[in-house]
C-alpha positions in Angstrom: -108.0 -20.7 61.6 -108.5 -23.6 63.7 -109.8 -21.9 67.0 -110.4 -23.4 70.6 -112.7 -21.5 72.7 -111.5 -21.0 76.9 -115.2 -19.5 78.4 -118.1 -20.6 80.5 -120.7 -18.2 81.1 -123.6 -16.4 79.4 -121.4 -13.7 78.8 -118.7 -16.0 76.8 -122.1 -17.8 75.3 -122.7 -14.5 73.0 -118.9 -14.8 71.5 -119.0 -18.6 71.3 -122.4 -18.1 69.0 -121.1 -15.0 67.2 -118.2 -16.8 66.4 -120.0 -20.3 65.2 -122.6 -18.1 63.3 -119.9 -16.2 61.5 -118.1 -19.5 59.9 -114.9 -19.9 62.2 -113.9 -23.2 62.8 -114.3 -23.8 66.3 -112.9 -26.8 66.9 -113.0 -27.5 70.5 -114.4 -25.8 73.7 -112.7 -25.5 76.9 -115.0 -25.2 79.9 -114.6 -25.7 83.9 -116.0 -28.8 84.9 -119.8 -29.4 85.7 -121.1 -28.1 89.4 -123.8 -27.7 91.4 -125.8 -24.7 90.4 -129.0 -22.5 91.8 -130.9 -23.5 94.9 -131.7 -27.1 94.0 -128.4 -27.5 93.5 -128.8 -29.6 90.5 -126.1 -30.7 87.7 -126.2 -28.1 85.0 -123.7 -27.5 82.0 -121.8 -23.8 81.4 -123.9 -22.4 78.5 -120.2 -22.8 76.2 -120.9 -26.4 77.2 -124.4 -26.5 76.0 -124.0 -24.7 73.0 -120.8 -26.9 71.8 -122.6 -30.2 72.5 -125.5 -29.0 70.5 -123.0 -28.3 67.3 -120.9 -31.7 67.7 -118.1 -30.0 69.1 -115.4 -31.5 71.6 -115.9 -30.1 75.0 -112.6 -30.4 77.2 -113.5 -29.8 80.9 -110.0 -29.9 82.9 -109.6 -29.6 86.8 -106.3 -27.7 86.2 -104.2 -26.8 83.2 -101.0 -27.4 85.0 -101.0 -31.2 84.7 -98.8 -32.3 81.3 -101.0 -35.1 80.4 -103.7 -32.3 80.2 -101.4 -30.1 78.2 -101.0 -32.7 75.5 -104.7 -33.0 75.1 -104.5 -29.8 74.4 -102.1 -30.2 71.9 -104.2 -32.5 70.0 -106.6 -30.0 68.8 -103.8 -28.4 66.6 -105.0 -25.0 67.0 -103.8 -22.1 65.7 -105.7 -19.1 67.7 -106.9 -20.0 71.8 -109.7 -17.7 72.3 -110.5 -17.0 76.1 -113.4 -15.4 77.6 -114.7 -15.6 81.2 -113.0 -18.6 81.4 -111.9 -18.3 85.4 -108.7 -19.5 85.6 -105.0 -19.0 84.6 -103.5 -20.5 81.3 -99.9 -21.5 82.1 -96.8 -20.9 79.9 -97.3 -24.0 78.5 -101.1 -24.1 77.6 -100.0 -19.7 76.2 -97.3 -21.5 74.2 -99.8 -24.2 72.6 -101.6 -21.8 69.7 -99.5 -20.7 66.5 -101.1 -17.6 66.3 -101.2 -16.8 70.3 -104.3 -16.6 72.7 -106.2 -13.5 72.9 -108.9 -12.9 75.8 -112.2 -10.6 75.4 -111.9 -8.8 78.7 -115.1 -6.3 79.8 -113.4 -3.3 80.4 -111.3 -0.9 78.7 -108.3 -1.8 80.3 -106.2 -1.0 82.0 -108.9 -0.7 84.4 -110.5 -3.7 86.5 -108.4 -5.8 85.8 -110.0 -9.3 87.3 -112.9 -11.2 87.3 -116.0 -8.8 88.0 -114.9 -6.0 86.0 -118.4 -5.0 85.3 -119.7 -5.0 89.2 -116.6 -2.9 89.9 -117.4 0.0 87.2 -120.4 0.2 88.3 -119.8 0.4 91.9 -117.3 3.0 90.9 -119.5 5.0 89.3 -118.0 4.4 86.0 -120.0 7.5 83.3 -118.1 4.9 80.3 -116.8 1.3 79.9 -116.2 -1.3 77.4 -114.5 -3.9 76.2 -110.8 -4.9 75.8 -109.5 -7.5 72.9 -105.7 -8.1 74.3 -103.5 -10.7 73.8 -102.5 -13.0 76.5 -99.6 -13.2 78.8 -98.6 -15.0 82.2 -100.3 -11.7 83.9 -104.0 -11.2 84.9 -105.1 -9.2 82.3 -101.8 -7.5 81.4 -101.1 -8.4 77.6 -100.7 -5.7 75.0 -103.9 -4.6 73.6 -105.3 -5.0 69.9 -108.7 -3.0 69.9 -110.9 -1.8 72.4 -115.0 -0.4 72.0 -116.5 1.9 74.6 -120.1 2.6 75.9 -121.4 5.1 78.0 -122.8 3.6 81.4 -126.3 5.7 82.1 -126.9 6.4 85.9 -129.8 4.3 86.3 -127.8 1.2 84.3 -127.7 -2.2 86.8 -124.4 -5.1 86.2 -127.4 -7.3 85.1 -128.6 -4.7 82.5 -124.9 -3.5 81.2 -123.6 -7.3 81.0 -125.7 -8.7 77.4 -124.7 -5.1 76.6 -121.3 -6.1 76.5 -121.3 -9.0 75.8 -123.2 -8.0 72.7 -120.4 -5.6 72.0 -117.5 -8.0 73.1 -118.9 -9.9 70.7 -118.8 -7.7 67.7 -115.5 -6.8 68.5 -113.5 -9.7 68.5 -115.4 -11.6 64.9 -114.0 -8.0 63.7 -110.4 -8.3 64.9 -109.3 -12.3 64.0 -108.9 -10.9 60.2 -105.6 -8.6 61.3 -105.4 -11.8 64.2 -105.1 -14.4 61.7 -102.7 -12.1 59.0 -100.6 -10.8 61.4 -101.7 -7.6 60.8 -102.4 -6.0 64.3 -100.4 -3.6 66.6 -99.9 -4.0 70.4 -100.6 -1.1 72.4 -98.7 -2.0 75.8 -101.1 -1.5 78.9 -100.2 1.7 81.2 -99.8 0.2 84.2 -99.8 3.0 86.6 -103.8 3.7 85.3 -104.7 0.1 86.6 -107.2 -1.0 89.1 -108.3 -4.4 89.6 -111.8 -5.8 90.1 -111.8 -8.8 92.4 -114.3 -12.2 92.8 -117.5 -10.6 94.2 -118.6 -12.3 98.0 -121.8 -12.4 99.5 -121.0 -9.4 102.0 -119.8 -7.0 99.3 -123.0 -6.1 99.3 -124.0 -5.0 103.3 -124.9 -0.9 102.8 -122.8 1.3 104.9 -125.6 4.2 105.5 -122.5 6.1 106.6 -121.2 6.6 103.1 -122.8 9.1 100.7 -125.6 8.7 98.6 -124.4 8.8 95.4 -122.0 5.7 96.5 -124.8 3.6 97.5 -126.9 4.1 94.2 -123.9 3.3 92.7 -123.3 -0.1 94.8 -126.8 -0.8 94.3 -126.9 -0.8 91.2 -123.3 -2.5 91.1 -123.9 -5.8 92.8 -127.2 -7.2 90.7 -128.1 -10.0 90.4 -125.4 -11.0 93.1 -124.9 -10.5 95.6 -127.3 -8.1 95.9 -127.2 -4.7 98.2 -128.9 -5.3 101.3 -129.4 -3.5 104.9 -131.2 -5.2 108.0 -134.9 -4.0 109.2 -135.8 -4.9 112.8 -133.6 -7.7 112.7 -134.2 -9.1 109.3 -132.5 -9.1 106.0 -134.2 -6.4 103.9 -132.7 -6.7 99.9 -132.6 -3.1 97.9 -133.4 -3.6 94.7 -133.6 0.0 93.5 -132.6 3.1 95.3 -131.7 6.9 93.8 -129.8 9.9 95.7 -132.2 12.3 96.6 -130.9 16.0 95.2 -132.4 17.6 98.4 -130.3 17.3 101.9 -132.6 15.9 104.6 -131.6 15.4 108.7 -131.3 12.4 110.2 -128.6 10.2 111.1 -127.5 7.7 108.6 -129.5 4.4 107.9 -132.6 6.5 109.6 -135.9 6.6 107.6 -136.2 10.0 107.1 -139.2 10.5 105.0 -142.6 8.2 103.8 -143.3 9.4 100.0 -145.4 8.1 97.2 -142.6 6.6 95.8 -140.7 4.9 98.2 -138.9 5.9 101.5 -135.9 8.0 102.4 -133.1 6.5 104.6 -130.6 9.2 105.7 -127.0 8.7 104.2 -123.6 10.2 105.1 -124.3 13.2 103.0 -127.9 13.0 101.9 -131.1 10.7 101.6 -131.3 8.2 99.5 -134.6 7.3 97.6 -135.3 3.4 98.3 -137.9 2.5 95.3 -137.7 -1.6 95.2 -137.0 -4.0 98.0 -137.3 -7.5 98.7 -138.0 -8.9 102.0 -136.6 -11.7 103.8 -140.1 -13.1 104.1 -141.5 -12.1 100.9 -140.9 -11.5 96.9 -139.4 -8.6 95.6 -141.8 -5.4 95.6 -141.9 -2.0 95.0 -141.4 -0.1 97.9 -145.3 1.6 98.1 -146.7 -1.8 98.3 -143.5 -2.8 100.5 -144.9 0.6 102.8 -148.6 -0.6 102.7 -148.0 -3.9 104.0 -145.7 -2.6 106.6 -145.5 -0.6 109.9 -142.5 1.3 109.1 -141.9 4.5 111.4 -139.8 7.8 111.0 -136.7 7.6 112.9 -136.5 4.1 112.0 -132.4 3.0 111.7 -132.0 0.6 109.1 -128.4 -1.3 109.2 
């Protein structure tokens, strides 16, 4: 099958290589267009970008699919299978039409749950004990096609987004070289989603990640843990940003009100939450690089009865 590949990110990356490796015939990759990226703010290419330029493939990097002219371009790479991961915006009716074998995403969940663009964030802010990955084929919904083949994984408590995503991806990966044989015969069944199980799983924003000391401890761990690398979980100390990097639910119940340091210890701090303490073992200071919190405690005054937030 002559395939063209819709992805941009590190997490598309590991099925854009899986698939190369494996002898498909990629024949062109679709990518956003180039942007400013990190703090310098310097040109950088999507890793799909980077990879297909390495292997001589066509890169096609439209500002919108909606356009006809774009359409026809399209058209020109006589594809039979569209392949879309991460990819960050809608295909239209037209561009769904284009492939004689259909289009068929890799989403990160096992759908119908988190439907959206930061469906691994969202389990894990959830608290999600299992995820996985979703091989479905495409329709005019967001993520609302019937589904070929799913793989789940369980999600250990201490697991961060930036630890569970190569996980994934790895597994994503797997997954779909395994389904384009019954893809490219025919030879597949479509298990319609249940849409009254489905929850969505928007764009992450910087502010998602502000702690609210009121809610319990378990739900902070879990947002903690949910919003690496970005945007990060973060509280305010004396008037300054104060980034948690790491942070547990304590199994004892302390007193305090919430956001209140409650308790020094050799591993950390305790800040009071809406139900319990919460175990603070890595931050990063506005002024400073990240540290564990016992050198974070010996460079710093802080003070039971201390209100963080």
């Amino acid at each position: 099958m002559r395939i063209v590949f819709f992805g941009c990110d590190d997490f598309a990356a590991v099925s854009l290589e899986r698939l190369i490796a494996k002898g498909h015939s990629v024949v062109g990759v679709v990518t956003q267009p180039d942007r400013p990226r990190g703090r310098g703010l310097s040109m950088t290419y999507a890793p799909t970008k980077q990879i297909a330029l390495a292997r001589g493939i066509a890169v096609f990097q439209p500002d919108s699919l909606k356009n006809p002219v774009l359409v026809e371009r399209l058209r020109w790479f006589h594809a039979d299978l569209f392949v879309v991961i991460a990819y960050g915006k809608f295909l239209t009716e037209d561009v769904l039409a284009l492939p004689g074998k259909g289009c068929f995403n890799l989403h990160a969940s096992l759908l119908p749950k988190y439907r959206g663009a930061a469906p691994i964030n969202w389990a894990l802010i959830h608290g999600e004990v299992e995820t996985g990955v979703t091989v479905m084929q495409m329709d005019a919904g967001m993520d609302t096609g019937g589904i070929v083949a799913q793989a789940a994984c369980p999600v250990p408590e201490d697991m961060t987004s930036a630890l569970l995503r190569p996980q994934l991806a790895d597994l994503g990966a797997g997954l779909l070289i395994d389904t384009l044989p019954g893809i490219a015969s025919g030879g597949y069944t479509l298990i319609p989603q249940d849409n009254s199980r489905a929850s969505r799983a928007p764009k992450m924003h910087k502010d998602l990640g502000h702690i609210a000391w009121d809610r319990s401890a378990r739900e902070i761990h879990d947002l903690v843990r949910g919003v690496q690398p970005w945007p990060g979980a973060f509280t305010f100390w004396r008037g300054n940003r104060l980034k948690i990097l790491d942070a547990a639910a304590a199994t004892a119940l302390m007193r305090g009100r919430p956001g209140q340091i409650v308790e020094l210890h050799k591993d950390g701090f305790y800040v009071q939450a809406g139900d319990r303490a919460v175990l603070v073992r890595r931050v990063h200071p506005a002024s400073s690089h990240a540290m564990d919190a016992r050198a974070f405690l010996a460079g710093h005054k802080l003070a039971i009865g201390e209100v963080l937030g």
